[in-house]
C-alpha positions as CSV (number, residue, x, y, z in Angstrom):
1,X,-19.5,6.8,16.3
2,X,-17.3,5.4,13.6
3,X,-20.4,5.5,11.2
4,X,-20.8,9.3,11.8
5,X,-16.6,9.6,11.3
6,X,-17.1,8.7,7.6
7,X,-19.9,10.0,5.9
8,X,-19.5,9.0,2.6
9,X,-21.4,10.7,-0.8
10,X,-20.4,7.6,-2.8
11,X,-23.2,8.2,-5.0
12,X,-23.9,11.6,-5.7
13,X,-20.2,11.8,-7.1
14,X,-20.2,10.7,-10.5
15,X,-16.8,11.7,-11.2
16,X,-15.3,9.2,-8.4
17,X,-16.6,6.3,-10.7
18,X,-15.3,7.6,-14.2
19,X,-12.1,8.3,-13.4
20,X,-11.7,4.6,-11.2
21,X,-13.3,3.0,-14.5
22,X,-10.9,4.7,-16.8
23,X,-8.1,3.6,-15.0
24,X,-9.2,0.0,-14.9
25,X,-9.3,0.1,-18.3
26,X,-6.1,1.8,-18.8
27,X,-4.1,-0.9,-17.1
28,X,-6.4,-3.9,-18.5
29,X,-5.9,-2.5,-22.4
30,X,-3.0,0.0,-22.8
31,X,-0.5,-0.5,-20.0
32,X,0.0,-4.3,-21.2
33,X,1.4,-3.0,-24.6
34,X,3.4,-0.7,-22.8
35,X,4.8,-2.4,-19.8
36,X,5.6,-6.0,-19.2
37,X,3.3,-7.8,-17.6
38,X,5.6,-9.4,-14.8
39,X,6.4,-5.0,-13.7
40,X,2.6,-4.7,-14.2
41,X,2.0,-7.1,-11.7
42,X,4.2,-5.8,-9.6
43,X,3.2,-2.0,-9.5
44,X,-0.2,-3.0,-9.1
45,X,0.4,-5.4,-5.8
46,X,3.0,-2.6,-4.4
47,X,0.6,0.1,-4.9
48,X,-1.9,-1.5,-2.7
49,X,0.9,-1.7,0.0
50,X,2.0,2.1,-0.6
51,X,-1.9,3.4,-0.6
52,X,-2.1,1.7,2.9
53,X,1.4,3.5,3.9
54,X,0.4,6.6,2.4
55,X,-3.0,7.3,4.8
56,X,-1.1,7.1,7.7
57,X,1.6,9.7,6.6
58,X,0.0,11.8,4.1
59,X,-3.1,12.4,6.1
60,X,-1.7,11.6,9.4
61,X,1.7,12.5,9.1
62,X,2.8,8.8,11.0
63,X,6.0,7.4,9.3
64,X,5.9,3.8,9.7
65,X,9.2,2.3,9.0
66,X,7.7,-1.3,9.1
67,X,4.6,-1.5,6.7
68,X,6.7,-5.0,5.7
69,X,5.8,-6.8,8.6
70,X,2.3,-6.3,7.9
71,X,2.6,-7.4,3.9
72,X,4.6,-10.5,5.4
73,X,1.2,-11.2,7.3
74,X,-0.9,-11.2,4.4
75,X,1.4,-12.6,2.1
76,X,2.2,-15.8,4.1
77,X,-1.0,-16.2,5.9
78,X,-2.5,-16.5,1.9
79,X,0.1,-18.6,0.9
80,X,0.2,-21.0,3.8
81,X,-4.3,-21.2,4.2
82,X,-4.1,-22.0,0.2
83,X,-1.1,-24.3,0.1
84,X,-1.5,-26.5,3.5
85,X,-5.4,-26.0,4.4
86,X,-6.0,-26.2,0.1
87,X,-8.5,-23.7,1.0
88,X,-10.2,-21.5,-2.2
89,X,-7.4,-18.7,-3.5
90,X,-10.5,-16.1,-3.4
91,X,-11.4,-17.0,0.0
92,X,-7.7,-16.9,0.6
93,X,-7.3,-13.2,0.2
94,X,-10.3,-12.7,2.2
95,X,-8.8,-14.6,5.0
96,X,-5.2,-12.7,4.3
97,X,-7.3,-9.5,4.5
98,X,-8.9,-10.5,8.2
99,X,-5.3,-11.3,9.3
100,X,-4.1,-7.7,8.4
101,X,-7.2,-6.4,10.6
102,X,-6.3,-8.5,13.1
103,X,-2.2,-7.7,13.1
104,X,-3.3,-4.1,12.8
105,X,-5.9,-4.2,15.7
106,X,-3.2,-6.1,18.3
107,X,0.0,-3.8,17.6
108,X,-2.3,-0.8,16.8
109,X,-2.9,-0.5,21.2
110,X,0.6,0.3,21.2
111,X,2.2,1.5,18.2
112,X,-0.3,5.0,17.7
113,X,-0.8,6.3,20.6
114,X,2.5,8.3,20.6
115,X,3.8,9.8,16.8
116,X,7.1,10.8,15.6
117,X,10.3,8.5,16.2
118,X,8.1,6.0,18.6
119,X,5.7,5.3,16.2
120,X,8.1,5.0,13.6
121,X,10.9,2.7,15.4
122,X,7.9,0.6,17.1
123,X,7.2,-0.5,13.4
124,X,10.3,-1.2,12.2
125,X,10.7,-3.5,15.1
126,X,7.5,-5.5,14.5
127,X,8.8,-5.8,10.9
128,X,12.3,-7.2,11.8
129,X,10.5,-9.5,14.3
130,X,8.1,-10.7,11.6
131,X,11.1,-11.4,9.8
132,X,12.8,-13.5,11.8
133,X,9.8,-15.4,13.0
134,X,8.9,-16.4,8.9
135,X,12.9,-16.6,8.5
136,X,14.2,-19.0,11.0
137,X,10.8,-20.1,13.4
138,X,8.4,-21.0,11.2
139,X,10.7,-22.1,8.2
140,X,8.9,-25.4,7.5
141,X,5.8,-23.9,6.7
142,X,7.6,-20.8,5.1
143,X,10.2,-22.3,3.3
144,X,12.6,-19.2,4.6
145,X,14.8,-17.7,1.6
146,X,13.8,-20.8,-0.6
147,X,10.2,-19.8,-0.2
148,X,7.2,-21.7,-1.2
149,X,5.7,-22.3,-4.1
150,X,1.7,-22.1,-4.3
151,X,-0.3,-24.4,-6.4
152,X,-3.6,-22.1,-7.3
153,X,-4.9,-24.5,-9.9
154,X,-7.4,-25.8,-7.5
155,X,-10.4,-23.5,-6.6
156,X,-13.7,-22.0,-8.4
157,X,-11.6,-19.8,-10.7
158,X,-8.1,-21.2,-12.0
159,X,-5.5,-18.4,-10.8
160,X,-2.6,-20.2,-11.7
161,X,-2.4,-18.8,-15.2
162,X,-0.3,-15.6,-16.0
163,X,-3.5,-13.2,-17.5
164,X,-6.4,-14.6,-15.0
165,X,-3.9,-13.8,-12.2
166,X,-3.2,-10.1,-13.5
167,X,-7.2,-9.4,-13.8
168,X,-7.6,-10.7,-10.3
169,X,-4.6,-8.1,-9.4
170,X,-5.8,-5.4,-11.2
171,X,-9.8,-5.7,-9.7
172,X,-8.0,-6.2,-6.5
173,X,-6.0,-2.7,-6.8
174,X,-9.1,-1.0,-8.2
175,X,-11.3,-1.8,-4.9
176,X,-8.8,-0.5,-3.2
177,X,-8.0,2.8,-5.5
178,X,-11.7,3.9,-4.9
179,X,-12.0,2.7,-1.5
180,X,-8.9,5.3,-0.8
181,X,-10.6,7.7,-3.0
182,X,-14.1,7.5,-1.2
183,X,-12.1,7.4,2.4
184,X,-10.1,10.6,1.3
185,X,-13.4,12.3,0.7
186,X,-14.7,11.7,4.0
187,X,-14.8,13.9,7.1
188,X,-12.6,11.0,8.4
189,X,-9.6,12.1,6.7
190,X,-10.5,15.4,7.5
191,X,-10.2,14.2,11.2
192,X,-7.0,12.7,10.3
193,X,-5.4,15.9,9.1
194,X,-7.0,18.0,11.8
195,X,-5.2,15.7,14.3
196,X,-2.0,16.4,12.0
197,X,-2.4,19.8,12.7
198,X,-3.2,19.9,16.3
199,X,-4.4,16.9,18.1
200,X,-5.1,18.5,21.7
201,X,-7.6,20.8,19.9
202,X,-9.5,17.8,18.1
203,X,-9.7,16.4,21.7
204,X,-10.9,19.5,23.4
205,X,-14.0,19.2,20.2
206,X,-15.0,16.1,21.7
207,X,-13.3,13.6,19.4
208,X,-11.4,10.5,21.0
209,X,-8.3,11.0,18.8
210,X,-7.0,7.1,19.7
211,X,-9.8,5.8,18.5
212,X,-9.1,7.9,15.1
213,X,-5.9,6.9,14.8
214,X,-6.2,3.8,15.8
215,X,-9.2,2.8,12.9
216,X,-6.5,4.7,10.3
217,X,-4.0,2.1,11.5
218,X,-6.7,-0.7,11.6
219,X,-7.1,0.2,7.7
220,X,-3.5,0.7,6.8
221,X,-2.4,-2.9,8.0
222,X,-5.4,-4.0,5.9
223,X,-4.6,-2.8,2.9
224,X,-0.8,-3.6,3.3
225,X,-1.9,-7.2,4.1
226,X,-3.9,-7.9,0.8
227,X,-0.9,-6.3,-1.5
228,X,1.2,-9.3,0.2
229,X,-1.7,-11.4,-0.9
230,X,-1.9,-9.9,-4.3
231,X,1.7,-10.2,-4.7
232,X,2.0,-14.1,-3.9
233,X,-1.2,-14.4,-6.1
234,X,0.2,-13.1,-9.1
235,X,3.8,-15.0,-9.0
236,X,2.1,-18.4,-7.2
237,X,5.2,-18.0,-5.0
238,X,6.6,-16.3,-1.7
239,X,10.2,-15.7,-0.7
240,X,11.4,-13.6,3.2
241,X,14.1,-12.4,0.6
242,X,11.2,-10.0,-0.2
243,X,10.4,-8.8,3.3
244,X,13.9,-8.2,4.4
245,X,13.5,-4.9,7.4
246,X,15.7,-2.7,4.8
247,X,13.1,-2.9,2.2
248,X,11.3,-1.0,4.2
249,X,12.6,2.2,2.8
250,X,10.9,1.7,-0.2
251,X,7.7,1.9,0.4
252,X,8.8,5.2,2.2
253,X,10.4,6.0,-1.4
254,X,7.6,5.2,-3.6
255,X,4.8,7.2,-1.7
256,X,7.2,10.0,-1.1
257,X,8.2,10.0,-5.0
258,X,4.7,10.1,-5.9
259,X,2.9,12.2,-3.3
260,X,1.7,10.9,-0.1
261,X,-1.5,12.9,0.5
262,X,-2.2,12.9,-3.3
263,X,-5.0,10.0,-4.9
264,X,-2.9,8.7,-7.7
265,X,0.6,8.9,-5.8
266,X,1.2,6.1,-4.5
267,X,0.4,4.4,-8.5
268,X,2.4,6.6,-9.9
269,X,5.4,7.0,-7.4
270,X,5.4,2.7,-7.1
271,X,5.6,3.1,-10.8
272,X,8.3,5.2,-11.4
273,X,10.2,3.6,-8.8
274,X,9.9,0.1,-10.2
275,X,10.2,1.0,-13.6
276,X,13.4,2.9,-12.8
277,X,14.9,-0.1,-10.8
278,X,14.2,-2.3,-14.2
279,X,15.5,-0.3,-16.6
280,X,18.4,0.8,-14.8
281,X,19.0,-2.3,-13.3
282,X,18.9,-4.1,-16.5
283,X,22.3,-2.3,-17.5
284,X,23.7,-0.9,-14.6
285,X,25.3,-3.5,-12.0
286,X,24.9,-1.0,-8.9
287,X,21.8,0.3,-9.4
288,X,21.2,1.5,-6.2
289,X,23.6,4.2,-6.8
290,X,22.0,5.7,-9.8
291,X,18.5,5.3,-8.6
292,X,19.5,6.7,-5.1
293,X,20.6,10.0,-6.7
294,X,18.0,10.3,-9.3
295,X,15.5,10.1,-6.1
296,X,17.1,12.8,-4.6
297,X,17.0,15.0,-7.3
298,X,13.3,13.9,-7.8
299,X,12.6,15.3,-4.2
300,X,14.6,18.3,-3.8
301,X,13.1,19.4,-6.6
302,X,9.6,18.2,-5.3
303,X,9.8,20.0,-2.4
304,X,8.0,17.1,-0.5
305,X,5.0,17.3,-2.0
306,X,5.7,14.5,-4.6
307,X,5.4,14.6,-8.4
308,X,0.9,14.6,-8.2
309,X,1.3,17.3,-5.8
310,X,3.5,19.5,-8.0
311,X,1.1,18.8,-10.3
312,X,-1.4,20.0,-8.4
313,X,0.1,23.2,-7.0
314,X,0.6,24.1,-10.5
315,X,-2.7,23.1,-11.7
316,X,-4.3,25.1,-8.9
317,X,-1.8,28.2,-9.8
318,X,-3.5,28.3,-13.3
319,X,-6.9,28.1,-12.0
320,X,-6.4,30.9,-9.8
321,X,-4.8,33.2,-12.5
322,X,-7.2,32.1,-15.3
323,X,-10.3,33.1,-12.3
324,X,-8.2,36.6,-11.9
């Protein structure tokens, strides 16, 4: 069933390939001299997180107010296989990956089969449980707000150095971008949005919407799982301070900024976001303030479709008109 859910033309669409190559090039050759590395680093591993956020609300419409919890799993289940088992950093990730499958598969009975506020509020309580459990319960192995640092010296690649580290970032995000981009082509997102719509009439087609929903959820843990990897990876160090429950909200902001539903939103929302909370946080005490309200702005004016998709509607606009 699930094979016939997502047929895939990976092949016959040469474009998918160019445009995933051009970007891999872009941030291996021209966003270095144009970004620091460190907020490179850091847009890339966030971006994995907000693609995995962004298929369950831009195609499904679910707002998850605890995508955290699920980057915690990934993050410390890397950190702690590499640093106490000594286990390979690439098999690491692999492992990290599995255990955002697996998070996603146990809290995925319960957390989709009812939208809206439930699903939402479900979530956010999973993160702040998370939380507390790396915080406080498993602090030895954690190391709580002190964190852990992560020796990655020791494997078949040396990952402990600052450029091998962002290349295995970078190839990491670009699996992802055109997994997303082949999964958005694919009458599974279709599925997704048609359940969006108007779920009772997917069922009456035939289609076991739980099972839908629950394989979009399977895939969104997954992907929010091996950003936590890529994100102890690249600074050979992990911290709860970055999994606080309230930092949820950002992920919200970053996909909303950049356009849920769109391909390249959730780079180019975690981008803007991040590079506005450096810049303005590099002068401005109370960042949050200035950021806060240039967000707003940034939306209202969006009219919730995100920077890509005003791009798009006006992109389309032109078509139209040139075509008339």
């Amino acid at each position: 069933m699930i094979a016939s859910l997502i047929q895939l033309r990976i092949f016959r669409n040469w474009n998918m390939w160019i445009d995933t190559f051009l970007l891999f090039v872009f941030f291996l050759f021209i966003a270095p001299l144009i970004i620091p590395r460190f907020l490179l680093i850091d847009i890339l591993s966030w971006s994995i997180v907000v693609y995995g956020f962004s298929l369950l609300y831009g195609f499904l419409g679910y707002l998850s107010f605890g995508h955290l919890a699920y980057f915690a799993v990934g993050a410390y289940t890397f950190a702690c296989t590499v640093r106490f088992l000594h286990i390979d950093p690439l098999l690491g990730i692999i492992i990290a990956l599995l255990a955002g499958v697996a998070t996603g598969a146990l809290f995925g009975l319960v957390t989709v089969r009812k939208g809206g506020a439930y699903f939402a509020l479900t979530n956010l309580s999973v993160s702040v449980v998370v939380y507390y459990i790396v915080l406080y319960f498993l602090k030895d192995y954690t190391g709580g707000f002190e964190g852990k640092f992560i020796d990655l010296r020791h494997g078949i690649i040396d990952l402990s150095s600052r450029e091998t580290a962002f290349l295995a970032v970078l190839i990491l995000f670009t699996l992802v971008f055109l997994f997303y981009k082949i999964l958005s082509k694919s009458t599974f997102v279709l599925l997704l949005q048609a359940i969006k719509e108007n779920e009772d009439r997917v069922k009456f087609l035939g289609y076991n919407t739980f099972l839908i929903k629950y394989i979009a959820f399977i895939v969104s843990t997954m992907f929010s799982a091996l950003g936590g990897a890529a994100l102890v990876l690249s600074h050979s160090y992990v911290s709860a301070t970055t999994y606080t429950p309230a930092f949820n909200g950002e992920i919200v902001i970053m996909s909303m900024l950049g356009g849920a539903s769109s391909i390249y939103g959730p780079i180019i929302g975690t981008a803007m976001y991040l590079g506005l909370k450096y810049v303005i946080g590099s002068y401005i005490i109370r960042w949050e303030l200035v950021i806060g309200t240039i967000l707003l702005v940034s939306m209202i004016l969006a009219k919730g479709l995100g920077i890509c998709g005003i791009f798009e509607k006006l992109l389309k606009t032109k078509i139209k008109l040139f075509g008339e």
